[in-house]
KOLLUM-58775 format. One record per residue (C-alpha): residue in three letters; x, z, y. Coordinates in steps of 0.25 Angstrom, whole numbers, padded with zeros to 4 digits, always signed. Example, Ala and Ser with C-alpha at 12.3 -4.5 7.8 and 13.67 -1.06 7.14 Angstrom:
ALA+0049+0031-0018/SER+0055+0029-0004/
This chain:
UNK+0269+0845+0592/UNK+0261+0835+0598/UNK+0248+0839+0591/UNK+0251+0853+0594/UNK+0250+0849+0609/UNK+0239+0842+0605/UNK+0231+0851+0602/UNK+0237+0861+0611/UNK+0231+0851+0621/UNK+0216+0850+0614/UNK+0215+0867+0613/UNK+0220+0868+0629/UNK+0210+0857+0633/UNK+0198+0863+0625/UNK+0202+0877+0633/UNK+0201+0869+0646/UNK+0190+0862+0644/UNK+0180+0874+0638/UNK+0186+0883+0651/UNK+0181+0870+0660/UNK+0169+0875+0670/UNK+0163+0861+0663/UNK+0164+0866+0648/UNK+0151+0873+0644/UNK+0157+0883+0639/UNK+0162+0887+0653/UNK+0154+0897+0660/UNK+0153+0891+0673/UNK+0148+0875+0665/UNK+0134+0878+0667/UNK+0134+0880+0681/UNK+0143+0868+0682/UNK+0133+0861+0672/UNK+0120+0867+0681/UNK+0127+0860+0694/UNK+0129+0845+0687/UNK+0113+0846+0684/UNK+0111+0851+0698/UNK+0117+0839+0704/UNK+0109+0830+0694/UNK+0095+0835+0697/UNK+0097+0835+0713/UNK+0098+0822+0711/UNK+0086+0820+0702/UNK+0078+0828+0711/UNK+0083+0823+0722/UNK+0077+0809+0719/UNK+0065+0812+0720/UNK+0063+0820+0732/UNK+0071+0810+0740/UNK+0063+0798+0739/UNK+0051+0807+0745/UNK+0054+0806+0760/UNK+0058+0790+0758/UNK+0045+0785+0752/UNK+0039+0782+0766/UNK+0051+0771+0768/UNK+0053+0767+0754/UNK+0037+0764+0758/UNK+0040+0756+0769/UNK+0052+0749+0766/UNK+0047+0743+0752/UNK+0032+0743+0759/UNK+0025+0751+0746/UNK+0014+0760+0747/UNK+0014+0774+0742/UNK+0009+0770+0729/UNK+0022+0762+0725/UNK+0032+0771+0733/UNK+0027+0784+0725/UNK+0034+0777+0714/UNK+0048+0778+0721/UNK+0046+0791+0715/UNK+0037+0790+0703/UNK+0045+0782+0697/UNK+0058+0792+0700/UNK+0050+0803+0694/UNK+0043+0795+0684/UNK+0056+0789+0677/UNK+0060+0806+0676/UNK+0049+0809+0669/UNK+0052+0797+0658/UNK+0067+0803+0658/UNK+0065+0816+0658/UNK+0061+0819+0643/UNK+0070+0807+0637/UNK+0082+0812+0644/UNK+0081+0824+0635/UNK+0082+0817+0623/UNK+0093+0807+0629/UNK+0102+0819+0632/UNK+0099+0825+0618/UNK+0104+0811+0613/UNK+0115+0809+0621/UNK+0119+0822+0625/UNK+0116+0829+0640/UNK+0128+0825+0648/UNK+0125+0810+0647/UNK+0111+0810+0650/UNK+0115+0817+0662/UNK+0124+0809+0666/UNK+0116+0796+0664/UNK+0104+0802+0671/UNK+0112+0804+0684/UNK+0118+0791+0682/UNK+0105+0783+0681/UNK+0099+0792+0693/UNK+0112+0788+0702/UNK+0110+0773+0698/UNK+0094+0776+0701/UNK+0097+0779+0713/UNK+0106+0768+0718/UNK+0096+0757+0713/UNK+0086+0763+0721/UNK+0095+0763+0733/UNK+0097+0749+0732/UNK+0080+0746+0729/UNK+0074+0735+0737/UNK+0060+0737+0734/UNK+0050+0747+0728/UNK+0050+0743+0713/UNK+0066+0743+0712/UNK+0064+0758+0720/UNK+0056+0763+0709/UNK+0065+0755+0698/UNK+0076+0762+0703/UNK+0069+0776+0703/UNK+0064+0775+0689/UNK+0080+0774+0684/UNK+0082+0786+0695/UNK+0072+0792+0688/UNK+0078+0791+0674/UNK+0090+0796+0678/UNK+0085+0808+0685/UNK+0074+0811+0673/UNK+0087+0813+0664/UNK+0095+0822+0673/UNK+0084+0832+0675/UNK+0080+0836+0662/UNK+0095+0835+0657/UNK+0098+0845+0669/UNK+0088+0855+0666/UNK+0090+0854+0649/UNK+0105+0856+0653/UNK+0104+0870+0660/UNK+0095+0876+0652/UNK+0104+0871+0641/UNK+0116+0878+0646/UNK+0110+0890+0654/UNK+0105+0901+0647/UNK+0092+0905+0648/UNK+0097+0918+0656/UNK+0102+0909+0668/UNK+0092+0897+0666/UNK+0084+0900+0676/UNK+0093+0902+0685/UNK+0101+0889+0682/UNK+0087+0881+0680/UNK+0087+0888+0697/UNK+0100+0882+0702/UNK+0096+0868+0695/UNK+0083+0868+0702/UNK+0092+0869+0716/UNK+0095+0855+0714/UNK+0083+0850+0712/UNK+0078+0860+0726/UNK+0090+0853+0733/UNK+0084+0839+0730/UNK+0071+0843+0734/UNK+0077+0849+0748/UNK+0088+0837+0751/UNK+0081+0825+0743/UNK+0070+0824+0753/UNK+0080+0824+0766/UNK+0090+0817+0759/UNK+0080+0805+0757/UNK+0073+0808+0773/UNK+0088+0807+0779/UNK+0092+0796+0771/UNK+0079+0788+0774/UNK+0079+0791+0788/UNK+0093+0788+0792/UNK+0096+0777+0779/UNK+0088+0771+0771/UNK+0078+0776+0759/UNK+0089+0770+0750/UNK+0099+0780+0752/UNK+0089+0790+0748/UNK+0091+0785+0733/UNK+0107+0782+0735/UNK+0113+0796+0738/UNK+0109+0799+0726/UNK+0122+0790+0721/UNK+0133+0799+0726/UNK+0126+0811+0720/UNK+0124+0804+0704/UNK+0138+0801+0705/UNK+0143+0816+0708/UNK+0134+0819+0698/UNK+0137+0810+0689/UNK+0151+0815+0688/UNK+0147+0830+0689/UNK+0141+0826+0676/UNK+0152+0821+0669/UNK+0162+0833+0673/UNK+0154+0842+0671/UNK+0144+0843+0659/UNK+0147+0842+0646/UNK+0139+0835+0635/UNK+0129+0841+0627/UNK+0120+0832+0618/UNK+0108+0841+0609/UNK+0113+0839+0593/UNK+0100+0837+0591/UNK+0095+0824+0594/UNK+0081+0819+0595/UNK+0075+0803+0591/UNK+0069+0798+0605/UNK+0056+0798+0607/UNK+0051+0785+0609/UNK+0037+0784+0609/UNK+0037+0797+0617/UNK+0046+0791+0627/UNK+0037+0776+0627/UNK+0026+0785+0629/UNK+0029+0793+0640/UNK+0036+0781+0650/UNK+0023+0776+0647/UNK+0012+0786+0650/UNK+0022+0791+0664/UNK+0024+0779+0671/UNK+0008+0772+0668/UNK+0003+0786+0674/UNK+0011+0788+0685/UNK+0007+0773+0689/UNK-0007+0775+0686/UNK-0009+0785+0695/UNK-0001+0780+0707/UNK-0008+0766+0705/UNK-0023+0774+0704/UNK-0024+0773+0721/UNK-0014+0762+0724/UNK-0016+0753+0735/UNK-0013+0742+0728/UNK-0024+0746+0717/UNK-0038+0745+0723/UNK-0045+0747+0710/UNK-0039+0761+0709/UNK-0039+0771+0695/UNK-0047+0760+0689/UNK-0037+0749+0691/UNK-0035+0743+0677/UNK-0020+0744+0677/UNK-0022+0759+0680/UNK-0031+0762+0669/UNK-0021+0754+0660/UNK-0009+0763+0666/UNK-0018+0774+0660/UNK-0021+0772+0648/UNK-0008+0768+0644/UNK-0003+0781+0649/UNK-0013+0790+0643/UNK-0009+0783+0628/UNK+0005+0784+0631/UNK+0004+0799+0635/UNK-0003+0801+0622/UNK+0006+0794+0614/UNK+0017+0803+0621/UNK+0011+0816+0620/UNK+0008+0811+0603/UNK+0022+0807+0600/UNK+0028+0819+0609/UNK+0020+0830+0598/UNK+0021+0823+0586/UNK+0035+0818+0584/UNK+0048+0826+0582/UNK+0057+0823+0592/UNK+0048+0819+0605/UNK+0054+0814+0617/UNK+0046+0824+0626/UNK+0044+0836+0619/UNK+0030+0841+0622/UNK+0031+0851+0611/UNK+0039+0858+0621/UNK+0025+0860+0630/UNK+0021+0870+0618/UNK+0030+0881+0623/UNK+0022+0890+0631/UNK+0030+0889+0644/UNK+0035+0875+0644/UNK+0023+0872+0643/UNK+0016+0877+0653/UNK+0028+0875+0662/UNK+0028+0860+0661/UNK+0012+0859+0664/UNK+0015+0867+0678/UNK+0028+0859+0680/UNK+0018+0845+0678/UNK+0009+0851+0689/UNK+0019+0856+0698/UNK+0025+0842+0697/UNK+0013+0835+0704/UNK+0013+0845+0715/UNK+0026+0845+0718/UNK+0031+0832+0717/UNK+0020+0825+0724/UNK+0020+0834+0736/UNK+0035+0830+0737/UNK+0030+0817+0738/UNK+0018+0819+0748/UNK+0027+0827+0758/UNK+0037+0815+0762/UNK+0024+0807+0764/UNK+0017+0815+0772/UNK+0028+0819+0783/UNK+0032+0804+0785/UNK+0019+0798+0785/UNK+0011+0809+0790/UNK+0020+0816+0801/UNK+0030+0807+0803/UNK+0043+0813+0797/UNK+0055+0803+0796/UNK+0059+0806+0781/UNK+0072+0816+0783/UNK+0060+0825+0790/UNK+0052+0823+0778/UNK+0064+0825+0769/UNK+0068+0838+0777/UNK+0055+0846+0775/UNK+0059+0846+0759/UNK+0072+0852+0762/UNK+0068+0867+0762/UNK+0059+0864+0749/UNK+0072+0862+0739/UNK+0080+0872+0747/UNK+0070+0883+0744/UNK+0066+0877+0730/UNK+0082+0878+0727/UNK+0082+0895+0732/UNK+0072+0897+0726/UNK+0072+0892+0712/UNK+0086+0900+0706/UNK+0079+0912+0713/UNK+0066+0910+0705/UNK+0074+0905+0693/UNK+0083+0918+0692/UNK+0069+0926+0694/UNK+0064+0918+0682/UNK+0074+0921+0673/UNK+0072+0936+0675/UNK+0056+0939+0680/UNK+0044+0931+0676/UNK+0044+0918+0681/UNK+0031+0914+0683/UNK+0031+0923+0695/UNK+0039+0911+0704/UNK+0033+0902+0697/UNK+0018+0904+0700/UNK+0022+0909+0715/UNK+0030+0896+0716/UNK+0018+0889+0711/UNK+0008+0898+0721/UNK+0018+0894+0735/UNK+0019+0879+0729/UNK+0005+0877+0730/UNK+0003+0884+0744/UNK+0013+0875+0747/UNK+0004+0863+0744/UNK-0008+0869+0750/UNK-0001+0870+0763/UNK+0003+0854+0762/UNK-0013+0852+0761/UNK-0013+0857+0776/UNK-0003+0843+0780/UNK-0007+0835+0793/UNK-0002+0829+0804/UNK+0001+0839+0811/UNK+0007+0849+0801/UNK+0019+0855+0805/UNK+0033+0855+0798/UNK+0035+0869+0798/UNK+0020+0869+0790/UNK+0027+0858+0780/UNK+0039+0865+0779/UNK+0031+0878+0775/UNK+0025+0870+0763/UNK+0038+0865+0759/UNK+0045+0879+0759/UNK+0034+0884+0750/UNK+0036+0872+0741/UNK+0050+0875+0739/UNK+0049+0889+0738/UNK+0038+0886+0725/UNK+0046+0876+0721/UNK+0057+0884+0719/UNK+0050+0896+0712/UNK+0044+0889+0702/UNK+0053+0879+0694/UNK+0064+0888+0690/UNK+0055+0899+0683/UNK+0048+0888+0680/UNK+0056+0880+0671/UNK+0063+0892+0665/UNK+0050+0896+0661/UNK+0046+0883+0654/UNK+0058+0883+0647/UNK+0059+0898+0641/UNK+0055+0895+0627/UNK+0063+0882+0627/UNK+0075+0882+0617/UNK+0086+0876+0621/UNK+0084+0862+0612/UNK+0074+0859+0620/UNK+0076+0861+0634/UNK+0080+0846+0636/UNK+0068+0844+0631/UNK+0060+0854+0638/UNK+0066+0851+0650/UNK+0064+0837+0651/UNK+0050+0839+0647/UNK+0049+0848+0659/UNK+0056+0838+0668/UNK+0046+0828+0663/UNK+0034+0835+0667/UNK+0041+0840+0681/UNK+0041+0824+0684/UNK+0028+0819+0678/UNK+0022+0831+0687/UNK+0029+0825+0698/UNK+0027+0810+0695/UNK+0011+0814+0693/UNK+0011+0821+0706/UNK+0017+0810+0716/UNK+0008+0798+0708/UNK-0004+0808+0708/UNK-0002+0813+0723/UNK+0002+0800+0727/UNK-0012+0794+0723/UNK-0019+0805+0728/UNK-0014+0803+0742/UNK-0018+0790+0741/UNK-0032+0792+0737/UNK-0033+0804+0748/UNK-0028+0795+0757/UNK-0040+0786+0755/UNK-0049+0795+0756/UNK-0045+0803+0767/UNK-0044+0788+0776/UNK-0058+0785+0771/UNK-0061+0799+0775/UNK-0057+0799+0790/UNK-0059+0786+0792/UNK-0075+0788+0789/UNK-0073+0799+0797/UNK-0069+0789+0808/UNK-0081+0784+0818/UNK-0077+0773+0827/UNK-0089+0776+0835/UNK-0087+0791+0838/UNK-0085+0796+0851/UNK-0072+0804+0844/UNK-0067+0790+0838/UNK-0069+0782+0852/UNK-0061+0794+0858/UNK-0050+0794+0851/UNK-0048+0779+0850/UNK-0048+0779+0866/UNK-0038+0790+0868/UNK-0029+0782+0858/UNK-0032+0769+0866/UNK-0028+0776+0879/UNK-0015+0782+0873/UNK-0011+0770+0866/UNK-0013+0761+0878/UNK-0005+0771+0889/UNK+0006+0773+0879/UNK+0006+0759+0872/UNK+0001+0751+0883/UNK-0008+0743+0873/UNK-0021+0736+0878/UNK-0032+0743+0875/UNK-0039+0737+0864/UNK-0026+0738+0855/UNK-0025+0753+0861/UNK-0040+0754+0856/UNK-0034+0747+0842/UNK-0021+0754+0842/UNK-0029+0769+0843/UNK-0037+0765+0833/UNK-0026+0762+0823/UNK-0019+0775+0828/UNK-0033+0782+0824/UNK-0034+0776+0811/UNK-0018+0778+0807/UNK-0021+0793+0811/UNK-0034+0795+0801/UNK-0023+0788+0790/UNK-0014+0797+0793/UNK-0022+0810+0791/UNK-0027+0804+0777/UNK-0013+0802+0774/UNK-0012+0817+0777/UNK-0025+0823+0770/UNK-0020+0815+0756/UNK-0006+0821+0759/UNK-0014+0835+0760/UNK-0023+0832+0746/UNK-0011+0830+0739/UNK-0005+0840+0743/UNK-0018+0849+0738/UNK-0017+0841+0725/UNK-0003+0847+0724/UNK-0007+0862+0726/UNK-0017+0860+0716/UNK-0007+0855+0706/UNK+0003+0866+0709/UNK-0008+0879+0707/UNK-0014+0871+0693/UNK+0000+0869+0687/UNK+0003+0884+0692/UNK-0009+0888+0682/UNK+0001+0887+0671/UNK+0013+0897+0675/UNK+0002+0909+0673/UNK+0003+0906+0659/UNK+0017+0906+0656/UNK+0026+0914+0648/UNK+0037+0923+0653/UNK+0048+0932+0648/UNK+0059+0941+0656/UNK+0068+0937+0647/UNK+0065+0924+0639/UNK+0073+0922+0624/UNK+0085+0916+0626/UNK+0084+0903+0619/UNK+0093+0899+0607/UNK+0108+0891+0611/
């Protein structure tokens, strides 16, 4: 009798448990499942758009330059690009679920450390196990929704998942400004803490374990290799102008950081074609697409990512925006980004999708041209108007995009593919904040020397100017006049800074739109079907 009940028991709970809205044979799991990765990605997303408006007071509270705080962020985006292929094979190993779990749980406990950080070094400490943890919950995400969608309603699922990461684009920036101006810039990091925990439990309630049967050997020499040749690069070049390096690109330790670099990425690229089971599967790049899809992705990353970065910069050191006012001008950019991208993902699925692609490529571009009219006197709604275009591209192009890239795909590969993607995503971005970040720099310079030649103390203009300065100063100051005559001529000088600051934000912002129109070269030369093959279960 009892093992009559017994079993009674076992058939009754296996009948609840598969009509559960959490078994994944329920219709509604994947929707359930689609959510759970949502939350994760807001907050890796979030992470590194809400830093941007608090560099200025993480610059002067620690007393760093620009060439040390760009690794506030660096080092974020740097420890997800290390992550992002080894979490593929981790989730292989260990099974989907758990890798998940632990990458929120090391970004929530990212986050806290860097909370509590008392100087800069211990900052980027913290963002490099951030990093880690939000480099394992991207790829997972996207390799889990294309695992459980079917290609029929991929691009629109691959839509709603991009809302989350439009959401942190549009609320990460005011988040941090509000936080910032009204707090401190450590809060920026620790209301990330409440939001890992919800997700952390989402996690456990709702997905169920899926580990891949076939399991690969880790790569190690592909793995050595690649933290070697991403780290020595990104410091080369943000070390190539430092102030702190007067011998410039032919410093000895940044020839070194080179050359080791270069040998490591051979070394990568070698082991990464030749052995059976590679960490980073660059055989993948073979498939037509996927290809061509990663070179554009590499290229949009420089733009993209470093203009993020510029922006902030520019309206708090520039015009004088307190850092909610910068934060607020990014809020329309993920609101559009997120309309547009399930509307462009579902146009995908049934037209040809380079059409939003390339006109996404087209307005983003334009976008950056009009960023290269910046001064001190722009207007916001002339700002605003960049931004609304930025969004509007944004969201055109990265749903059709990666549905694209991954048509051809089959299914074993897509944690693969899709880290390999993520990878590329974040060396693009990495490249553009260190590469922009030495180029305003070095523009900077050169702008200053510039204008300051252009500057004759004994013009009848220059003796003007300084005179109506002296007059002012002293009616409204009540200074004597020789530190009037001293103080206007300060406020002189501080003015030509200021517009060289300006001209170097505007030459970036040049290189970006170059960028963006070469790495759209690639999308004319894709491949495209109606109806693509449904790929095998």
């Amino acid at each position: 009798m009892n093992r009559r009940l017994t079993a009674s028991h076992i058939i009754r709970s296996r009948i609840r448990n598969r009509d559960s809205a959490f078994h994944p044979r329920h219709t509604s799991y994947k929707w359930f499942l689609l959510a759970n990765v949502m939350l994760g990605t807001f907050m890796a997303v979030l992470d590194a758009t809400i830093v941007n408006v608090g560099l200025p007071k993480i610059m002067a509270s620690f007393g760093v330059g620009l060439d040390k705080v760009e690794w506030v962020i660096t080092a974020y985006m740097l420890a997800m690009a290390v992550m992002l292929p080894t979490s593929a094979w981790m989730a292989d190993r260990f099974g989907y679920k758990k890798m998940y779990f632990w990458g929120l749980f090391l970004f929530t406990l990212g986050s806290l450390l860097c909370g509590l950080s008392a100087d800069e070094n211990t900052l980027i400490i913290s963002r490099v196990i951030q990093g880690l943890g939000a480099g394992t919950l991207q790829p997972l995400g996207m390799a889990i929704i294309t695992r459980e969608f079917p290609p029929s309603q991929r691009g629109i699922a691959l839509g709603f998942w991009s809302i989350s990461a439009a959401a942190s684009v549009s609320f990460g920036p005011l988040i941090g400004g509000f936080l910032v101006d009204n707090f401190n810039w450590q809060l920026m990091f620790g209301v990330n803490v409440p939001i890992g925990i919800v997700a952390l439990m989402a996690t456990i309630i709702i997905q169920q374990e899926y580990v891949n049967k076939r399991t690969r050997k880790f790569d190690l020499i592909g793995f050595l290799s690649v933290i070697t040749f991403l780290p020595l690069t990104l410091f080369a070049l943000s070390q190539g102008n430092a102030a702190t390096n007067s011998a410039g690109w032919s410093a000895p330790y940044i020839l070194i950081c080179l050359g080791i670099a270069a040998i490591a990425l051979a070394v990568f690229i070698t082991t990464e074609l030749t052995i059976k089971e590679p960490l980073i599967d660059l055989r993948l790049l073979k498939d037509h697409n996927f290809g061509m899809a990663n070179l554009i992705m590499l290229m949009f990353g420089i733009g993209m990512f470093g203009s993020t970065f510029l922006m902030p910069l520019y309206l708090q050191n520039s015009l004088g925006y307190t850092a909610v006012q910068a934060g607020s001008v990014f809020l329309p950019v993920g609101l559009i980004q997120g309309f547009m991208a399930p509307v462009s993902g579902r146009f995908a699925d049934k037209f040809n999708p380079k059409i939003p692609i390339l006109l996404g490529v087209i307005i983003l571009a334009v976008s950056f041209l009009l960023n290269t009219k910046l001064s001190w006197l722009t207007e916001h709604n002339f700002i605003m108007l960049s931004l609304y275009l930025r969004g509007f591209a944004m969201g055109l192009m990265f749903t059709p995009l990666s549905t694209l890239s991954l048509l051809q795909i089959p299914r074993e590969k897509m944690a693969q593919a899709s880290g390999l993607s993520n990878t590329v995503r974040q060396l693009g971005g990495s490249l553009g904040i260190a590469i922009l970040a030495t180029l305003l720099t070095t523009r900077v310079a050169y702008h200053s020397q510039i204008y300051g030649q252009a500057v004759q103390t004994s013009s009848p203009v220059y003796r003007t100017t300084v005179t109506g300065l002296q007059h002012s100063i002293e009616h409204k100051a009540g200074s004597s006049p020789g530190t009037a005559q001293k103080q206007g001529q300060a406020v002189l000088l501080g003015n030509i800074s200021k517009q060289a600051f300006i001209q170097g934000i505007d030459d970036d912002f040049m290189f970006a739109a170059l960028a963006t129109l070469i790495g759209g070269i690639p999308i004319i030369f894709m491949r495209t079907r109606k109806k693509p093959l449904k790929q095998k279960e």
